[in-house]
MISE-804138 format. One record per residue (C-alpha): x, y, z. Coordinates in steps of 0.02 Angstrom, whole numbers, plus 32768, in hexadecimal, padded with zeros to 4 digits. Example, Ala and Ser with C-alpha at 12.3 -4.5 7.8 and 13.67 -1.06 7.14 Angstrom:
residues 2
82677F1F8186;82AC7FCB8165;
***
This chain:
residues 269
79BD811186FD;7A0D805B86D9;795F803A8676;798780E58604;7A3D80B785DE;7A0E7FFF85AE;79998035853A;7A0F80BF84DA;7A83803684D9;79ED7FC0847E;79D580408410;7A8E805983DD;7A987F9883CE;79F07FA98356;7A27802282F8;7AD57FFB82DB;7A967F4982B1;7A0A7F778229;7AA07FE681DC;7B087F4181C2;7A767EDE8186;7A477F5080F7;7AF07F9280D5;7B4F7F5F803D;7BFB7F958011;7BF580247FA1;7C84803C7EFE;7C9880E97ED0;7D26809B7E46;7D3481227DA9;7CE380D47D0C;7D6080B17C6E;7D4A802F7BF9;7DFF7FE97C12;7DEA7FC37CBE;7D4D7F7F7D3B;7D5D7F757DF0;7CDF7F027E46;7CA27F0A7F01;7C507E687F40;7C227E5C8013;7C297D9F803F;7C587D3080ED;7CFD7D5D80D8;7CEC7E0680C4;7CFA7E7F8030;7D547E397F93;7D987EB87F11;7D9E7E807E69;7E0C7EEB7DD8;7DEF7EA97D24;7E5A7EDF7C8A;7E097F087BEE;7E957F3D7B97;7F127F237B2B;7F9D7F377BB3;7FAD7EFC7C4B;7F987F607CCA;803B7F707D5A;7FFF7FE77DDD;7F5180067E26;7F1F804F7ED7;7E72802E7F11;7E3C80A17F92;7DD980658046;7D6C80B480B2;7CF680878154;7CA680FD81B2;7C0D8115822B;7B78817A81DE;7B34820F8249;7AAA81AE828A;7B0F813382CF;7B8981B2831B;7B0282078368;7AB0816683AD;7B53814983EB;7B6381DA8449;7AB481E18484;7AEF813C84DA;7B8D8181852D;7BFE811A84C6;7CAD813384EC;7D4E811C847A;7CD8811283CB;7D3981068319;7CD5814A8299;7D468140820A;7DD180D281E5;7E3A80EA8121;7EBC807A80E9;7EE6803C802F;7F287FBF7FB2;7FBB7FE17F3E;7FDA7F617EC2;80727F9A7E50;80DB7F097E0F;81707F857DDD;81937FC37E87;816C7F1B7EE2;81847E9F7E63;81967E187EDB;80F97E437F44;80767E687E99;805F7E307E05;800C7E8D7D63;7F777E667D14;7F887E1C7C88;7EDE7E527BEE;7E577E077C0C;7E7D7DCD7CCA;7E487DF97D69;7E977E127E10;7E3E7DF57EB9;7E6C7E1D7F61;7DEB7E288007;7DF87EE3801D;7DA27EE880D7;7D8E7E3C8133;7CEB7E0F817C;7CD07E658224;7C187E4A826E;7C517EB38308;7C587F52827E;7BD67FAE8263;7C2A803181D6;7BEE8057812F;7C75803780B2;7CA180788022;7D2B80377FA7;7D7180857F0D;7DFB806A7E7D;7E39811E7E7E;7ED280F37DF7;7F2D80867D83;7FB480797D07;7FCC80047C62;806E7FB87C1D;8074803D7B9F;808480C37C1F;7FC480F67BFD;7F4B810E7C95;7EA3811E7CDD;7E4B81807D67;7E7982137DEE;7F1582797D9B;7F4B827B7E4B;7F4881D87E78;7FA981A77DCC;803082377DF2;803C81EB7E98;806081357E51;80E481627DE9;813B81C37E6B;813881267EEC;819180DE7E5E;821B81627E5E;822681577F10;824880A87F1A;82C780E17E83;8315815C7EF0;833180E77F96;8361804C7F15;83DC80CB7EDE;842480F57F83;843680507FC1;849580007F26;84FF80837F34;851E80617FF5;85317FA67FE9;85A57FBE7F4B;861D80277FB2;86207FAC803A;863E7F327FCE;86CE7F917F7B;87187FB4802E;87037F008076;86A67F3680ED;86787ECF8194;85CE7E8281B6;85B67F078234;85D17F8E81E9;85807F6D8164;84ED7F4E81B3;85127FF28229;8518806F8192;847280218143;841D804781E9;845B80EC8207;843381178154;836B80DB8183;838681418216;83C881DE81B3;832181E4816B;82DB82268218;823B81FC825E;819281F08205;813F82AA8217;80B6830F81C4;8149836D8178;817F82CB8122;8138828F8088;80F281CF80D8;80F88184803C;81AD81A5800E;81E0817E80E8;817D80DE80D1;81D4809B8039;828880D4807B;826E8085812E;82367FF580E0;82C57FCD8052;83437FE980D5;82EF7F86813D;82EB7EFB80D9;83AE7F0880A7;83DA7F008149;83677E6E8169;83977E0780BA;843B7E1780E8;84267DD78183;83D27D398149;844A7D1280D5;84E27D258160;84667CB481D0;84177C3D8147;845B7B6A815A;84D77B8F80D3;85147C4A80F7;85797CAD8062;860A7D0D807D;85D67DC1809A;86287DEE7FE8;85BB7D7C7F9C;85197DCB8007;85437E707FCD;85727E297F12;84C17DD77F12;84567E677F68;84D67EE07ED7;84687E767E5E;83C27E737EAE;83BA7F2B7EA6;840E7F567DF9;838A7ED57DB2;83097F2F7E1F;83447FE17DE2;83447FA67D21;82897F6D7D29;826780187D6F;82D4807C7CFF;827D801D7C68;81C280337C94;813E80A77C6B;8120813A7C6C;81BB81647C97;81E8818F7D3F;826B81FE7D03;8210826C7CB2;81B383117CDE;812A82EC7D66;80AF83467D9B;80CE838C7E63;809E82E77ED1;800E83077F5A;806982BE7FF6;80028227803D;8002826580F7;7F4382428120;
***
């Protein structure tokens, strides 16, 4: 019985291993002659590559990623008793340097961006498959899944909306002369007032609020705690300018996100 289990193991291990050796990582990116996504598989891992043939550069783009097990391999898994398997695993990269201007950057014509998509994992044994599902120009033009643009633009407007909320929070504390504490009580309760994250709840709109009021709370708390602290009206002066500058770039790009959308398909895979 030991000698039977060994050997489904061995043949797990050999199957799962020949997968690896002859697997490469497949793009399924949309074709347009603006845009060219790249998948390369090297030591580090899997390196994305998003060239701009156009006239614009481009501001947002999400690349899709995907591993999963084939249904030989789940089989041979099972066939070998294997507890606790994964067989799929989906993430993704959003690049917009409107909504995140500090964390992306565009890409300029005629440049590329690169970032390793997947790392290098020889204990995987998943096919993976990789694909530029959207992205939008300068001039408020785009290219690939309509639903996948609509979405883009609406992560805009949400980070819009929570900008919007919070100016308007840290302006009226600032108008009141507010404490420290309370201020920092009526940003968190405001996070909180957003409830938790559900399948009723859109998760890209609960991401982006959690995490701008997060990020008040903490920038305001490094600047009260920093080797040469401001006065708090000069935190909430300073963070008042932050986030009208923020709001302006948003207000000003294309296509507007303002205007008419189409219905957004909540992200709540």
């Amino acid at each position: 019985m030991k000698i039977l289990r060994s050997s489904s193991f061995l043949l797990v291990f050999a199957l799962l291993a020949a997968s690896v050796s002859a697997r490469q990582t497949e793009n399924a990116s949309f074709t347009d002659a603006r845009v060219q996504a790249t998948v390369q598989d090297g030591p580090t891992g899997t390196v994305v590559t998003v060239q701009n043939f156009y006239s614009q550069p481009i501001t947002a783009y999400l690349v899709d990623l995907r591993q999963a097990l084939s249904p030989e391999q789940i089989q041979a898994s099972a066939d070998a008793h294997v507890k606790s398997l994964v067989t799929k695993v989906h993430s993704e990269h959003l690049s917009d340097c409107i909504a995140t201007p500090l964390l992306h950057k565009p890409i300029a014509p005629n440049q590329v961006q690169t970032f390793l998509a997947l790392p290098a994992s020889p204990s995987s044994k998943m096919q993976r498959t990789i694909q530029l599902l959207a992205v939008i120009f300068a001039d408020g033009t785009s290219a690939g899944e309509p639903d996948s643009i609509t979405r883009l633009v609406a992560i805009r407007k949400m980070h819009w909306t929570h900008l919007t909320e919070i100016l308007a929070l840290t302006q009226q504390e600032e108008k009141e002369n507010a404490p420290l504490e309370q201020v920092l009580a009526d940003l968190k309760t405001a996070r909180e007032a957003k409830g938790p994250l559900s399948p009723k709840v859109d998760r890209d709109d609960w991401n982006i609020a959690d995490g701008l009021y997060r990020t008040a709370i903490l920038n305001i708390n490094e600047d009260q705690q920093s080797s040469a602290p401001l006065g708090l009206h000069a935190i909430l002066e300073l963070r008042v300018g932050e986030y009208t500058k923020d709001l302006k770039v948003l207000n000003s790009s294309s296509p507007p996100i303002n205007a008419p959308q189409e219905p957004h398909v909540a992200a709540n895979y």
